[in-house]
C-alpha positions in Angstrom: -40.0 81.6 89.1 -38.9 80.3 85.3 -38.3 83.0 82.5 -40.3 82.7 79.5 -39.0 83.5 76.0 -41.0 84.3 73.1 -39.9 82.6 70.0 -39.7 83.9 66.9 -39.9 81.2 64.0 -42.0 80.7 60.5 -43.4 77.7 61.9 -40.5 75.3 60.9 -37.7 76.9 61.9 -36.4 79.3 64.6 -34.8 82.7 64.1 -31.6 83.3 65.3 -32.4 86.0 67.1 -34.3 83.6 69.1 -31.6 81.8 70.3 -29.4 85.1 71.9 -32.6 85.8 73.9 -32.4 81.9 75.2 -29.0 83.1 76.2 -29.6 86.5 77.9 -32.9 84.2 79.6 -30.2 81.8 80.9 -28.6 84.8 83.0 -31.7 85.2 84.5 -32.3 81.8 86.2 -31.9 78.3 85.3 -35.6 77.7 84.1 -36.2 78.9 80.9 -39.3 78.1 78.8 -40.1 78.7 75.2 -43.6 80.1 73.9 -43.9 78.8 70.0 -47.4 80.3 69.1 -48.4 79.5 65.5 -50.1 76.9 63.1 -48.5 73.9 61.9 -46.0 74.6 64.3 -43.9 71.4 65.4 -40.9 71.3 63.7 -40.2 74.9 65.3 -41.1 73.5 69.0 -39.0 70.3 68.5 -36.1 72.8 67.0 -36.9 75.3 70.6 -36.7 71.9 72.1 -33.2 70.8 71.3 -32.0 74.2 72.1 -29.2 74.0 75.5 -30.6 75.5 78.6 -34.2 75.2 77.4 -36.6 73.1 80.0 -39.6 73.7 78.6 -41.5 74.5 75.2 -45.0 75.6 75.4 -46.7 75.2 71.6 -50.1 77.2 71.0 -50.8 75.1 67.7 -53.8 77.5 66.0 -54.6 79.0 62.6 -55.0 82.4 63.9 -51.0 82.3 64.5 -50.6 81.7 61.3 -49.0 84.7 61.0 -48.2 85.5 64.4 -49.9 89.2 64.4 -49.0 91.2 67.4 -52.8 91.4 69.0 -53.2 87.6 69.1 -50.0 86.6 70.5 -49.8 88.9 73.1 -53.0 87.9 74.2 -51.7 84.6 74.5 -48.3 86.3 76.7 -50.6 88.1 78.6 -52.0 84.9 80.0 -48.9 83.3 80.7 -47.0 86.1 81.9 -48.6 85.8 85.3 -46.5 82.6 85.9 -43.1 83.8 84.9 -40.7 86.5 86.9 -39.5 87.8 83.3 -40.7 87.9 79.6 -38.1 88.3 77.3 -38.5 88.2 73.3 -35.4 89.8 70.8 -35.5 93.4 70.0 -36.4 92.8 66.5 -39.3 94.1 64.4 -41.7 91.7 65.9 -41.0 92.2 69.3 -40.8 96.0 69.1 -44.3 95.4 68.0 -45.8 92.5 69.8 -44.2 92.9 73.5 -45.3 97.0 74.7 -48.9 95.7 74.4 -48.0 92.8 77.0 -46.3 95.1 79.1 -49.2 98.0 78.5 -52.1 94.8 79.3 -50.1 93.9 82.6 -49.3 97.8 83.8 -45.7 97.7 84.1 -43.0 99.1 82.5 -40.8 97.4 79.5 -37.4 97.4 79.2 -36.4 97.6 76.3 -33.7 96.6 73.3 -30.8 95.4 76.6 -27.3 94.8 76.1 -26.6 93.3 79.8 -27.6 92.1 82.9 -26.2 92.9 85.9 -29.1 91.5 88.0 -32.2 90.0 88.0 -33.7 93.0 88.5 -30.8 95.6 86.9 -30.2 95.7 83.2 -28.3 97.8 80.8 -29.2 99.5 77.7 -27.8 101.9 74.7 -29.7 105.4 75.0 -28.8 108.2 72.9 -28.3 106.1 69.7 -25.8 104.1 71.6 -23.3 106.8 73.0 -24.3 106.1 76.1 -25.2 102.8 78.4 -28.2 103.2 81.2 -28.2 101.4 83.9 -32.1 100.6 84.9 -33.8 98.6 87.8 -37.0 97.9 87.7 -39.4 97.0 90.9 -42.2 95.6 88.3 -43.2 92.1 90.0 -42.6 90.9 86.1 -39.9 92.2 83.9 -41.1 92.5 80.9 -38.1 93.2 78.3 -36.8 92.9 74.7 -33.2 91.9 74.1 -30.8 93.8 71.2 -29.6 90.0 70.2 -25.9 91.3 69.3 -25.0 91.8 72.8 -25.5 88.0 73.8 -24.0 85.0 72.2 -26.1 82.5 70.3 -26.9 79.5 72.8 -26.1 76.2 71.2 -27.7 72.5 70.5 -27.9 69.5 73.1 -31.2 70.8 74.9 -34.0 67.9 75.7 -36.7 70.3 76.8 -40.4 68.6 77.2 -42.8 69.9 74.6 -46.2 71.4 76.4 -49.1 71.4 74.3 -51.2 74.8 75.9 -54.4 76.1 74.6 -54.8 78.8 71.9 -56.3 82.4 73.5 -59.1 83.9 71.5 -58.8 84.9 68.2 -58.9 89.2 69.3 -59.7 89.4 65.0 -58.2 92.9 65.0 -56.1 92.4 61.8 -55.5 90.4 59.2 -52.4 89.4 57.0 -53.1 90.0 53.0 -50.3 89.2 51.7 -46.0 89.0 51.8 -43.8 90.4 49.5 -40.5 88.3 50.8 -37.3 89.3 49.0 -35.7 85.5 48.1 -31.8 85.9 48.3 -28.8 83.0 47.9 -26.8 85.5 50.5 -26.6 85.3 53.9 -29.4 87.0 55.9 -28.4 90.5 57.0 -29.1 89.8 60.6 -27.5 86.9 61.1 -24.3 87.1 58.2 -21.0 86.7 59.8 -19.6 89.2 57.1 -21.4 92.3 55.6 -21.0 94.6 52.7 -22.7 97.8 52.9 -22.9 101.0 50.9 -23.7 104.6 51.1 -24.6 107.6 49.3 -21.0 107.7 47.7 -21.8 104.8 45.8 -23.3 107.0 43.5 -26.3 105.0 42.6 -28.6 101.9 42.5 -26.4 100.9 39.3 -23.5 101.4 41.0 -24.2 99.7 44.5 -24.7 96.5 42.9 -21.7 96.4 39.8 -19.3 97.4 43.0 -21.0 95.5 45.5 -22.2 92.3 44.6 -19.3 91.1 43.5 -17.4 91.6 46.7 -20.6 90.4 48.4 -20.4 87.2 46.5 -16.6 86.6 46.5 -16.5 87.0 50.6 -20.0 84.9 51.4 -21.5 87.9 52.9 -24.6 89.8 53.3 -25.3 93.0 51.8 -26.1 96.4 53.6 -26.6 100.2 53.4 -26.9 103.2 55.2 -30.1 105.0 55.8 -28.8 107.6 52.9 -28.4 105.0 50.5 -32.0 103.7 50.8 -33.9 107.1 51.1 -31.7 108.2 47.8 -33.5 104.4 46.4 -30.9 102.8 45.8 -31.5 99.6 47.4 -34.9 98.6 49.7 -35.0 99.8 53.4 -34.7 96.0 53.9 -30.9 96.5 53.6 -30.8 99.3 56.0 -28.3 99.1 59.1 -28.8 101.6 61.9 -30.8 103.5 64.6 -34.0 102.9 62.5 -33.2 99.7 60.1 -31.3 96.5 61.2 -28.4 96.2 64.5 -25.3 93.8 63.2 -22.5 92.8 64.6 -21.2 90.4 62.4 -17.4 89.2 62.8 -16.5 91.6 59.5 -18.2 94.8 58.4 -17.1 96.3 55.0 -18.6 100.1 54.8 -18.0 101.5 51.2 -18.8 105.2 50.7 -20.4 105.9 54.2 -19.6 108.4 55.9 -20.9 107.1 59.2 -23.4 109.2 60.6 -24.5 108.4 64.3 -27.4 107.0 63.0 -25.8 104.4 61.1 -23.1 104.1 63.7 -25.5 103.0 66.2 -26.3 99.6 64.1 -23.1 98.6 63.5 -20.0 99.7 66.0 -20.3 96.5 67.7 -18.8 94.5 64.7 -15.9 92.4 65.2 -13.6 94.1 62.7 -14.7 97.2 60.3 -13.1 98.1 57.4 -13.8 101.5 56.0 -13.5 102.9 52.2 -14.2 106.6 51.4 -12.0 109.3 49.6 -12.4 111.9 52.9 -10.0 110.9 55.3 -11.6 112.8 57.8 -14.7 111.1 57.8 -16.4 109.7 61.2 -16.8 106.5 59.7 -12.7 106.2 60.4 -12.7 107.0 64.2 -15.0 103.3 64.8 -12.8 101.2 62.0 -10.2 99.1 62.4 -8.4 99.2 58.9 -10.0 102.7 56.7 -8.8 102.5 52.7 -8.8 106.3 52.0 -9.1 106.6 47.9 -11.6 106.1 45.0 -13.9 103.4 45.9 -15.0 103.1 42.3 -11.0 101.9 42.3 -10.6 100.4 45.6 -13.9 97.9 45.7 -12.8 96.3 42.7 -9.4 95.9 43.5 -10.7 94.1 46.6 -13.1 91.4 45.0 -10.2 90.8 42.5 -8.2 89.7 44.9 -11.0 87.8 47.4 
């Protein structure tokens, strides 16, 4: 049976995430489809279309995907799911919120936020904030599953995948968006940047995070982070949060300043390619996961660095 993926898009474009759960998919079997529910929606189905291993895009073209709520597209999956041996979608916000009720609707069990597959029916996962791996098998007749997109490569271009027009389910009308508040930046999105600057609580402050940060940020192209201290103290929105409970990176360079690497925020980002760690104790944790650790005065250090980016 063919494995269906649940895109994740803004109607014109895909998310990147979108294209690691193609790849994880593409482990699973040879025929993978695309789901693209939402209104106006054909530039994202001819983008899912061109995507390499993809043979099919379904498109559920309807205003009440608009904004993709959770009820109404997995409605939609729930209807399909029947036909496919596994549904997949990326272990992001909106498949954490959209997927459980497929899985709840069809009475089996998700697997959630994988990292490998050994088997079409065996699949491995982080549990205890990532200090451990689970192995898991599930007997469901579908495997219903999110996929933690930094364990799988991104799959490339050179697809020719047939575009499906299928018909919208019905508008549940359980909620309703009001409004977005979308924080416009020229840097690299956090989930996606290839390098990322974060801060922590020894930043000092808001004022501080973004005279030391920004220019680094700037100077390297990358994106900019935090810890989960560093937002609750307010000095930057949760939406720069890396961690257990904010965003999982693994770009190619992370840069922590002033963190001192608490499991929680080790857990989003131990997977990076190469860390580099600043912070005046040397016997912080944040040192046991880097690869290169500057132990001084980052109010010193930081700058130093962007002068000589």
């Amino acid at each position: 049976m063919p494995i269906l993926v649940i895109a994740e898009h803004d109607n014109q474009n895909l998310k990147a995430a979108t294209l690691n759960t193609v790849t994880a998919a593409l482990k699973l079997g040879a025929d993978v489809h695309v789901l693209i529910a939402g209104a106006g929606c054909a530039a994202a189905a001819q983008a899912a279309a061109k995507v390499a291993g993809v043979t099919k895009v379904l498109v559920a073209d309807a205003a009440h995907y608009e904004a993709q709520g959770a009820e109404n597209v997995a409605e939609l999956v729930k209807g399909l799911a029947r036909d496919y041996s596994h549904v997949l979608a990326p272990a992001s916000s909106a498949g954490k919120n959209m997927l459980p009720r497929v899985a709840a609707q069809l009475d089996v069990a998700q697997i959630s936020d994988i990292v490998g597959i050994e088997a079409a029916d065996t699949f491995v996962r982080p549990i205890y904030a990532g200090n451990a791996l689970a192995t898991v098998r599930s007997a469901d007749p579908i495997k219903v599953i999110t996929v933690r997109s930094t364990a799988f490569e991104a799959a490339g271009e050179g697809g020719a995948a047939a575009v499906e027009a299928i018909p919208a389910a019905a508008d549940l009308g359980l909620s309703a968006l009001v409004g977005r508040e979308i924080t416009k930046s020229a840097r690299p999105e956090l989930g996606a940047a290839r390098i990322i600057v974060s801060g922590g609580r020894g930043v000092g402050s808001g004022e501080n995070y973004h005279a030391l940060l920004e220019p680094l940020a700037d100077k390297l192209g990358a994106a900019l982070g935090a810890s989960r201290a560093a937002v609750d103290a307010g000095y930057v929105p949760n939406d720069y949060q890396v961690g257990q409970t904010g965003k999982i990176v693994a770009p190619q360079l992370y840069i922590a300043v002033g963190i001192s690497g608490a499991i929680q925020h080790l857990a989003g980002m131990k997977d990076s390619k190469v860390i580099v760690a600043i912070n005046k104790d040397p016997e912080a944790p944040i040192f046991q996961v880097a690869d290169y650790g500057l132990v001084g005065d980052l109010f010193e250090l930081v700058p130093a660095l962007a002068q000589a980016a």
